[in-house]
C-alpha positions as a Markdown table, in Angstrom:
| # | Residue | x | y | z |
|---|---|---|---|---|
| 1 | Unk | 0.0 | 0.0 | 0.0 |
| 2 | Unk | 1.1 | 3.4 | -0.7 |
| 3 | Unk | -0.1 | 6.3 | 1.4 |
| 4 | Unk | -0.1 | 9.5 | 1.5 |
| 5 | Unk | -0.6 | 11.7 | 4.8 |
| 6 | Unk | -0.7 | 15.8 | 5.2 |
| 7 | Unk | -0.8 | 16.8 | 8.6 |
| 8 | Unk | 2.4 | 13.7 | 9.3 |
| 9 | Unk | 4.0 | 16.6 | 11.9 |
| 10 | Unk | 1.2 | 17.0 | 14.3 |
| 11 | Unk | -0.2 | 14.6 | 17.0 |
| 12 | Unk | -2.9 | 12.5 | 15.3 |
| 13 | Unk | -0.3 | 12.1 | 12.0 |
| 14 | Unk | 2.6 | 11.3 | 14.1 |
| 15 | Unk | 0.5 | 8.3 | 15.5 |
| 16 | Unk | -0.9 | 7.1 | 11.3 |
| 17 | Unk | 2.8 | 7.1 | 10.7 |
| 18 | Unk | 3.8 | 4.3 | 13.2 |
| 19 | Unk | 0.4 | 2.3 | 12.3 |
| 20 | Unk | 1.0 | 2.3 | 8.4 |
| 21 | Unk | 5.2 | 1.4 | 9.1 |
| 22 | Unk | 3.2 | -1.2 | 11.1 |
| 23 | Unk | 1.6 | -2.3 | 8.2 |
| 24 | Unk | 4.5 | -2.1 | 5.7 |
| 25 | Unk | 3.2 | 0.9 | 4.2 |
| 26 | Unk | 5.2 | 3.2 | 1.9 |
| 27 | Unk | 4.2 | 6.9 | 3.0 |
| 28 | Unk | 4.5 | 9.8 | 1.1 |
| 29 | Unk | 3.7 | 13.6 | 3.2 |
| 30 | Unk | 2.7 | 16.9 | 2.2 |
| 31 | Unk | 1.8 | 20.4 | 3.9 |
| 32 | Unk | 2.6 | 24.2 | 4.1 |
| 33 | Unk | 5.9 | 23.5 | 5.9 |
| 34 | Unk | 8.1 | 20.9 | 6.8 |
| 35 | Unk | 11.7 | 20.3 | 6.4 |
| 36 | Unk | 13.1 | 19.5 | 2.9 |
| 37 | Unk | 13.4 | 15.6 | 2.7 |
| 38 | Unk | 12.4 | 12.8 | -0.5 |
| 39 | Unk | 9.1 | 11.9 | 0.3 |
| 40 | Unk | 8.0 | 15.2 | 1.8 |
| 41 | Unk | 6.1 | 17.9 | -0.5 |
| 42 | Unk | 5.9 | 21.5 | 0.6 |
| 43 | Unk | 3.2 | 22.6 | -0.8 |
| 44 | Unk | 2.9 | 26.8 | -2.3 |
| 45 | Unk | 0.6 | 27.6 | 0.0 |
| 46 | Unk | -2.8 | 26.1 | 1.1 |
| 47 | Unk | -4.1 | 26.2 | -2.9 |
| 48 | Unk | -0.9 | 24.7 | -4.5 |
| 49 | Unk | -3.6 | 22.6 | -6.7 |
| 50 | Unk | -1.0 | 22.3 | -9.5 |
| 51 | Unk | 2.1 | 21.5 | -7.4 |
| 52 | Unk | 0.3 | 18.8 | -5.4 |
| 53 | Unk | -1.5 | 17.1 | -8.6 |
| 54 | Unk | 2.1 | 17.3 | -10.1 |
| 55 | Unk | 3.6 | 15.3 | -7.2 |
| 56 | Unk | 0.4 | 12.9 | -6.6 |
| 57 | Unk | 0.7 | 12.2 | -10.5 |
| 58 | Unk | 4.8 | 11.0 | -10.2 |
| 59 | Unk | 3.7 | 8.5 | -7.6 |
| 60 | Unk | 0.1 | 7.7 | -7.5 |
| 61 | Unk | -1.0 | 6.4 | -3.7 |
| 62 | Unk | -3.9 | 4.0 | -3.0 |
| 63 | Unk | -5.4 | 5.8 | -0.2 |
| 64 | Unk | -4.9 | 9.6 | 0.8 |
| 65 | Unk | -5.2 | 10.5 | 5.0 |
| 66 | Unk | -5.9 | 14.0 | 5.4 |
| 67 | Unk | -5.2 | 14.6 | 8.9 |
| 68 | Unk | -3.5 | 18.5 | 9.1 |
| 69 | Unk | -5.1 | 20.6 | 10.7 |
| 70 | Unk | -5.2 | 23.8 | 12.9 |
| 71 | Unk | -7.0 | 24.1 | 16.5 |
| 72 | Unk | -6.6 | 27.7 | 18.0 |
| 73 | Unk | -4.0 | 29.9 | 18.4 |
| 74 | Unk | -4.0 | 31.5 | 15.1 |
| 75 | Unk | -6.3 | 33.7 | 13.0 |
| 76 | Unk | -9.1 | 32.7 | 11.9 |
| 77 | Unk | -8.2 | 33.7 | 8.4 |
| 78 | Unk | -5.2 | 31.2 | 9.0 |
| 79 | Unk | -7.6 | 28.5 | 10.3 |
| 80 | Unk | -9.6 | 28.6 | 7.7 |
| 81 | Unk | -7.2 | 28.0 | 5.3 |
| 82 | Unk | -5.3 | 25.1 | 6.9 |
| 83 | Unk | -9.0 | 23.5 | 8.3 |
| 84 | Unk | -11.1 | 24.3 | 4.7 |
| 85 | Unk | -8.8 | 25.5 | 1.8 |
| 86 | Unk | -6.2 | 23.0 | 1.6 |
| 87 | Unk | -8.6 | 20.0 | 2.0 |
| 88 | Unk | -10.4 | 21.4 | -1.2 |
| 89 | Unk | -7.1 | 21.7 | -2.8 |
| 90 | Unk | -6.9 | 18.2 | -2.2 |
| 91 | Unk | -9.9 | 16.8 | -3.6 |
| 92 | Unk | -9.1 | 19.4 | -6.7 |
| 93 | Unk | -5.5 | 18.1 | -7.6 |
| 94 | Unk | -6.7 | 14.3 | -7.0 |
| 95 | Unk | -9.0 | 15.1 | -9.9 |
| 96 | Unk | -6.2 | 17.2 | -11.9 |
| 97 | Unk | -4.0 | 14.2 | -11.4 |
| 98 | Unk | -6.6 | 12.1 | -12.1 |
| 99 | Unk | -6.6 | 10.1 | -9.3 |
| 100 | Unk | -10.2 | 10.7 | -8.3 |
| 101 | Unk | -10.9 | 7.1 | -8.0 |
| 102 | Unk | -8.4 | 6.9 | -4.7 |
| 103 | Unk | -10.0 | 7.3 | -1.7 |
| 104 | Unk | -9.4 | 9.9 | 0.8 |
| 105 | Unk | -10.6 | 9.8 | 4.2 |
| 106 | Unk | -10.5 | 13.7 | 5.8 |
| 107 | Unk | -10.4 | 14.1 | 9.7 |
| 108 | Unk | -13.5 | 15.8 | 11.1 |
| 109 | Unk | -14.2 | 16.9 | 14.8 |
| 110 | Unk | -16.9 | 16.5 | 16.9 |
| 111 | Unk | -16.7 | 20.5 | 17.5 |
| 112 | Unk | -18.8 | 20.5 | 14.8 |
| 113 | Unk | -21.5 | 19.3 | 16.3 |
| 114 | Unk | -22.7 | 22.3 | 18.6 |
| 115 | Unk | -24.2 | 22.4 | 21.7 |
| 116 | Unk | -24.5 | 19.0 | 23.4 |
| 117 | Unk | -27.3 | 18.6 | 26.5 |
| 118 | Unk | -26.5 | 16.7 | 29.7 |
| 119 | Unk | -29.9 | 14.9 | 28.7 |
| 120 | Unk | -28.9 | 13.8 | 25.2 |
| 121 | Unk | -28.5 | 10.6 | 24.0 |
| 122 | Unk | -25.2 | 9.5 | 22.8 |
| 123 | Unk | -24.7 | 11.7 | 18.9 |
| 124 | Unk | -25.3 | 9.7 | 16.1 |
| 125 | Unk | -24.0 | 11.0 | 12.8 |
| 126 | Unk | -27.6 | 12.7 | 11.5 |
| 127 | Unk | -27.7 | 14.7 | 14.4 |
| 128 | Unk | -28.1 | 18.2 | 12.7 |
| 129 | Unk | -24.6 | 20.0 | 12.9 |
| 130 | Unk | -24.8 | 24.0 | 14.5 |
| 131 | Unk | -21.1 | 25.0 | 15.5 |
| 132 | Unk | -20.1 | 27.9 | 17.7 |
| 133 | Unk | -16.4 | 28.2 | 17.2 |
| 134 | Unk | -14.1 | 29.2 | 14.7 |
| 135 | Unk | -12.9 | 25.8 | 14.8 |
| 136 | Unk | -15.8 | 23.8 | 14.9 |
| 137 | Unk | -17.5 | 25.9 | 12.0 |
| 138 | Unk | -14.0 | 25.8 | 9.6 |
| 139 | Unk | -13.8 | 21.8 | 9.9 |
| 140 | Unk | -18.0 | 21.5 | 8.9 |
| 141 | Unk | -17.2 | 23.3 | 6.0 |
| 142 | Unk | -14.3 | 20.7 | 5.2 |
| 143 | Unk | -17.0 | 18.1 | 6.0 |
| 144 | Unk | -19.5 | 19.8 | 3.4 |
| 145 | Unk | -16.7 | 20.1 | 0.6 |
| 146 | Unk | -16.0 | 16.4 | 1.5 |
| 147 | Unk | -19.3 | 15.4 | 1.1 |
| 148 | Unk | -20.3 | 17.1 | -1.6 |
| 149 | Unk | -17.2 | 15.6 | -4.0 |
| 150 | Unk | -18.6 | 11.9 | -2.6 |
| 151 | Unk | -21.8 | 13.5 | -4.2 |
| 152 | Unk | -19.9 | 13.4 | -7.3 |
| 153 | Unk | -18.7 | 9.8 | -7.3 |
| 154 | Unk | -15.5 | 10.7 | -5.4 |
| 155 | Unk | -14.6 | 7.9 | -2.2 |
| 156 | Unk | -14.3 | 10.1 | 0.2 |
| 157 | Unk | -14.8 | 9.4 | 4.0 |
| 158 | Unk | -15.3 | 11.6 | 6.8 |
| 159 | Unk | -14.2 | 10.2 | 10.7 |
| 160 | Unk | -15.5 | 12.6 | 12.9 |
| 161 | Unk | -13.5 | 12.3 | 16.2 |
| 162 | Unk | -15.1 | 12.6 | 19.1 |
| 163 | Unk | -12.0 | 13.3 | 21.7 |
| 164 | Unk | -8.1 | 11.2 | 21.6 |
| 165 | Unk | -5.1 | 11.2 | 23.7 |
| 166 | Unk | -2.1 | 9.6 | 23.2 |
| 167 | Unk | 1.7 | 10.6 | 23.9 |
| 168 | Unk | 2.8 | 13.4 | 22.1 |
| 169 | Unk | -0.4 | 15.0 | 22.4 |
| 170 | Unk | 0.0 | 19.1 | 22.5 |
| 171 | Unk | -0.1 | 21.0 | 25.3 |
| 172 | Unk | -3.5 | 22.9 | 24.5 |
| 173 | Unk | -5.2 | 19.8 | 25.8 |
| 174 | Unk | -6.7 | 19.3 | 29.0 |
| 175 | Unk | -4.9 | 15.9 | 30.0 |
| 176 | Unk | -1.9 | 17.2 | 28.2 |
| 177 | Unk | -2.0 | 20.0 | 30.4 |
| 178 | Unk | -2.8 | 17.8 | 33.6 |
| 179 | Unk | 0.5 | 15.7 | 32.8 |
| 180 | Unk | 2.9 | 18.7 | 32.2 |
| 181 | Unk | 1.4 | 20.3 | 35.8 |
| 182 | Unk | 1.9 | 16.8 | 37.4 |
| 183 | Unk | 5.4 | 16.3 | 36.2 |
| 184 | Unk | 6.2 | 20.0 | 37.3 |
| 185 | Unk | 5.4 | 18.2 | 40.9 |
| 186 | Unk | 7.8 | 15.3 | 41.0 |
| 187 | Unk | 10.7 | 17.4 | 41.9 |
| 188 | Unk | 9.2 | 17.7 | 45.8 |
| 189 | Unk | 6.2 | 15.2 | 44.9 |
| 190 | Unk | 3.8 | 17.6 | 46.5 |
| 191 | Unk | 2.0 | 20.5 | 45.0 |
| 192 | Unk | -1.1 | 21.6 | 42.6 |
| 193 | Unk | -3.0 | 21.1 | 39.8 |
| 194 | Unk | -5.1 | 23.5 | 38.3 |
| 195 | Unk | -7.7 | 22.7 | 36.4 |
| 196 | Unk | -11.2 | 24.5 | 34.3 |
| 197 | Unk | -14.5 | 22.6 | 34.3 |
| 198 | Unk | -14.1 | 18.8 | 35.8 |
| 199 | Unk | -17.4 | 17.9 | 35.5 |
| 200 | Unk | -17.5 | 17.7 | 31.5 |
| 201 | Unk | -17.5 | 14.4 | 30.6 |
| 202 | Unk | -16.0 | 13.2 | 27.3 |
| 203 | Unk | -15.6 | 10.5 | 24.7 |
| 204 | Unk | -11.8 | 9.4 | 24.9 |
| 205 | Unk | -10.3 | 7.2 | 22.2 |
| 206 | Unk | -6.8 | 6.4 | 22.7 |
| 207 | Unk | -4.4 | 8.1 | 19.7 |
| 208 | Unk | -3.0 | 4.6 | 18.6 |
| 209 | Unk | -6.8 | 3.0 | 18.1 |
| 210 | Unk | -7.8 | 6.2 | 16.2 |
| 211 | Unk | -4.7 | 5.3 | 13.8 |
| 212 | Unk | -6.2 | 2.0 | 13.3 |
| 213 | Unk | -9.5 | 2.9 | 13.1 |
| 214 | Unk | -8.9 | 5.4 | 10.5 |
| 215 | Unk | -6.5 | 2.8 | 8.2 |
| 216 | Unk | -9.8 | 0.4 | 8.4 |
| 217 | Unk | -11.9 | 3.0 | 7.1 |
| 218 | Unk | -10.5 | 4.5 | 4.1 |
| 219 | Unk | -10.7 | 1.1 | 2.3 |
| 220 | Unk | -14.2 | 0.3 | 3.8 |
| 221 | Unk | -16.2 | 1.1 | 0.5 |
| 222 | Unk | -19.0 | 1.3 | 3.3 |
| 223 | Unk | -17.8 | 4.3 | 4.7 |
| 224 | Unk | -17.6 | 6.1 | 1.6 |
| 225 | Unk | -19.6 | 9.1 | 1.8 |
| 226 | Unk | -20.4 | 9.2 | 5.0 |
| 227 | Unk | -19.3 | 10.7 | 8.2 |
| 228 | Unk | -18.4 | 8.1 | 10.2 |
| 229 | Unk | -18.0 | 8.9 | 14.3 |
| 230 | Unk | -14.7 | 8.2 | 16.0 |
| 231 | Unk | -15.7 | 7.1 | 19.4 |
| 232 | Unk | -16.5 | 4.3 | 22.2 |
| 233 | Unk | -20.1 | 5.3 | 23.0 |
| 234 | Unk | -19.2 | 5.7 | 26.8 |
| 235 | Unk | -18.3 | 9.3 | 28.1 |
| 236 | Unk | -15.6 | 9.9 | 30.9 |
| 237 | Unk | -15.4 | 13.2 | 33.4 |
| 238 | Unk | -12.3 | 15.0 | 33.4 |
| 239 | Unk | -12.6 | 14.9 | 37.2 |
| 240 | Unk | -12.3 | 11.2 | 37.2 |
| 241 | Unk | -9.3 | 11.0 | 34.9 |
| 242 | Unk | -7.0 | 13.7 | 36.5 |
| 243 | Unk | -7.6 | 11.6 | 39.9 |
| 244 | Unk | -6.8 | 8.6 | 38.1 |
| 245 | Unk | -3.4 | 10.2 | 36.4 |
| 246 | Unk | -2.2 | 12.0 | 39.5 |
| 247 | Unk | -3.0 | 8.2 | 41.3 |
| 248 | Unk | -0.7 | 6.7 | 38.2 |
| 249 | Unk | 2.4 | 9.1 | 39.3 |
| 250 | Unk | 2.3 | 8.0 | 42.8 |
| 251 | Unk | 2.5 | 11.7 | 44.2 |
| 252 | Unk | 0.4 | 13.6 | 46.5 |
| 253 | Unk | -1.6 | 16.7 | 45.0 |
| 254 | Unk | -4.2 | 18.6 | 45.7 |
| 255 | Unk | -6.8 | 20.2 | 42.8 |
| 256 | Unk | -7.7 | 23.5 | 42.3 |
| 257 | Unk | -10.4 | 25.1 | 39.9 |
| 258 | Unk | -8.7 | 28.3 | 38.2 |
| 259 | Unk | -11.1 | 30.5 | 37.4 |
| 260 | Unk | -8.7 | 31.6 | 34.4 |
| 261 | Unk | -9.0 | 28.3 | 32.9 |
| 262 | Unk | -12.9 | 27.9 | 32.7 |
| 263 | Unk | -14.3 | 28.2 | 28.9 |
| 264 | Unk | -18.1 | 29.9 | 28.4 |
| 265 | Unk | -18.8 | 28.2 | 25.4 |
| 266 | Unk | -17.7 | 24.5 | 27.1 |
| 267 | Unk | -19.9 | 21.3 | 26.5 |
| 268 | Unk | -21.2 | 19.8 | 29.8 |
| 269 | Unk | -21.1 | 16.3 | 27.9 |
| 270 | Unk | -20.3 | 15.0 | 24.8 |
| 271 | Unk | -20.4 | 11.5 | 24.0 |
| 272 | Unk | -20.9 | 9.4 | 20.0 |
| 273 | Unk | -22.8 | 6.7 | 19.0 |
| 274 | Unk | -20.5 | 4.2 | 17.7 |
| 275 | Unk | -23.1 | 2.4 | 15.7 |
| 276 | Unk | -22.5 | 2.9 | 12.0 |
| 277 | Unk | -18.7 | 2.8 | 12.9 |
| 278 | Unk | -18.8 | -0.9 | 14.2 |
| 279 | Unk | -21.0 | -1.8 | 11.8 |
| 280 | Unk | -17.9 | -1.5 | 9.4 |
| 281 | Unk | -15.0 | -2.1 | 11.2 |
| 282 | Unk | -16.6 | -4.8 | 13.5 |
| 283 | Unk | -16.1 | -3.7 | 16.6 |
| 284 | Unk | -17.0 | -0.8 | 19.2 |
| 285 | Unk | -13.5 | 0.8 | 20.2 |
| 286 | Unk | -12.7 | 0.5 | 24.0 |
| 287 | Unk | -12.6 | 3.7 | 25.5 |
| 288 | Unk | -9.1 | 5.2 | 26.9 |
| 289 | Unk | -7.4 | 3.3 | 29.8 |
| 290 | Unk | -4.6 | 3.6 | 31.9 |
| 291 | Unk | -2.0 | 2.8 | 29.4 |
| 292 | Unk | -2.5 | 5.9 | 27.5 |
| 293 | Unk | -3.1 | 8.2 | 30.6 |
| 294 | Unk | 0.7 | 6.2 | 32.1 |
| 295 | Unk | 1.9 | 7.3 | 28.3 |
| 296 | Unk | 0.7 | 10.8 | 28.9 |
| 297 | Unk | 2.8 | 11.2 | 32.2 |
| 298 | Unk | 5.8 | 9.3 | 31.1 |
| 299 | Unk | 5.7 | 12.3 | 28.1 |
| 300 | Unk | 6.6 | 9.4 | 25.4 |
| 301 | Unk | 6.0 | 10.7 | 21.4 |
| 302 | Unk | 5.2 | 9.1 | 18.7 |
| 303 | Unk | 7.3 | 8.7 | 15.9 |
| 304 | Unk | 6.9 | 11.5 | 13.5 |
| 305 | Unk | 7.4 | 12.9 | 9.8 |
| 306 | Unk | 7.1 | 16.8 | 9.6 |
């Protein structure tokens, strides 16, 4: 199999990298940036149609996993163009190259989604989609442009992730946060952690069963067209899990809510219906455990392609 993979630099990519060696994959990488290397195309901005149709044509790939993407931080202008433009620009130079008959699965989010209520039942994928943030509304339209070229006879798949941790996730993450905080504490192993809202309760994948999940997907000719949900059905509270990490490092802390770090527009609970996804792959993915949380404090990363 021959791959190729934008996004290979961040979290998420680092971990499809290791599953497709795995598999005996040969991998190919693209993006904005990245450091000059065979194998790795920088692409002339987030519209380079012509430069990446160029370099998909030289070496055609069998599947395409479009996992860049950009979470806060940055303008929105910016965001939009890494979370909307450049997954167009894919679809466009698959075409130009034509290569449209290769599937392509494209990473979506469950920020997407909206508002959740306490009261709901788990989200299946019809559940209407009304985002409130920059980055939930930029990575709908990507699911919209995705969509609508499967419209066209295109195989494209959209996994909508729920929530994933893993080593080498980033530090704008709650648990990635909790494990930098509690390995501040191990030179005394006393102290704090400070923490938002630990009553949300979330839908936790680990990182390495999202990288499998996703390499089942893209050649599922089910799961073409569709969005497809990225999740175990079974939500778990922040609370519960920084308890559970700071038990894992053996030390003695205390928690404190900072009032600094609580978000207005956070969802009290958000949790998928993994239905349509194990009617494909075959099984409902276990949610996160303690190996990924003991990964998360030992601050072990993935191995990674910029």
């Amino acid at each position: 199999m021959r791959a190729i993979v934008s996004g290979s630099g961040g979290f998420l990519g680092g971990h499809l990298l290791r599953e497709l060696a795995g598999r005996g994959a040969t991998v190919g990488t693209f993006g904005i940036r990245g450091p000059a290397r065979p194998g790795h195309l920088i692409l002339d901005g987030c519209s380079d149609v012509a430069g990446l149709a160029a370099w998909l044509r030289a070496s055609p790939p069998d599947a395409v996993f479009h996992m860049a993407g950009a979470t806060g931080g940055i303008p929105v202008e910016e965001m939009y163009r890494v979370n909307v433009v450049l997954g167009v620009t894919l679809i466009e130079a698959l075409e130009v190259a034509g290569l449209g008959h290769v599937p392509i699965l494209m990473m979506g989010s469950a920020a997407e989604i909206g508002p959740v209520g306490l009261e709901d039942p788990p989200i299946a994928e019809e559940r209407p989609c009304r985002p409130v943030t920059a980055y939930g509304i930029s990575k709908h339209a990507q699911t919209l442009h995705g969509l609508a070229a499967a419209r066209g006879g295109r195989p494209v798949v959209v996994a909508r992730l729920f929530n994933v941790a893993g080593p080498g996730m980033g530090g704008y993450t709650a648990l990635a946060e909790f494990a930098r905080q509690i390995a501040a504490c191990r030179c005394d192993g006393v102290g704090v952690v400070r923490s938002g809202d630990l009553d949300s309760i979330r839908d936790y994948l680990s990182a390495e069963d999202v990288a499998r999940l996703v390499v089942e997907l893209v050649s599922a000719p089910a799961a073409w067209g569709r969005v497809v949900n990225l999740c175990s059905g079974r939500g778990q509270r922040i609370r519960d899990l920084l308890e559970r990490m700071i038990e894992l490092s053996g030390l003695s802390l205390e928690i404190e809510t900072d009032s600094g770090r609580l978000r207005p527009l956070d969802v009290p609970s958000v949790v998928g219906d993994p239905s349509l996804l194990a009617s494909i792959v075959g099984r409902v993915p276990a949610p996160m455990g303690d190996a990924t949380l003991r990964g998360l404090l030992a601050g072990e990363t993935p191995l990674r392609h910029s």
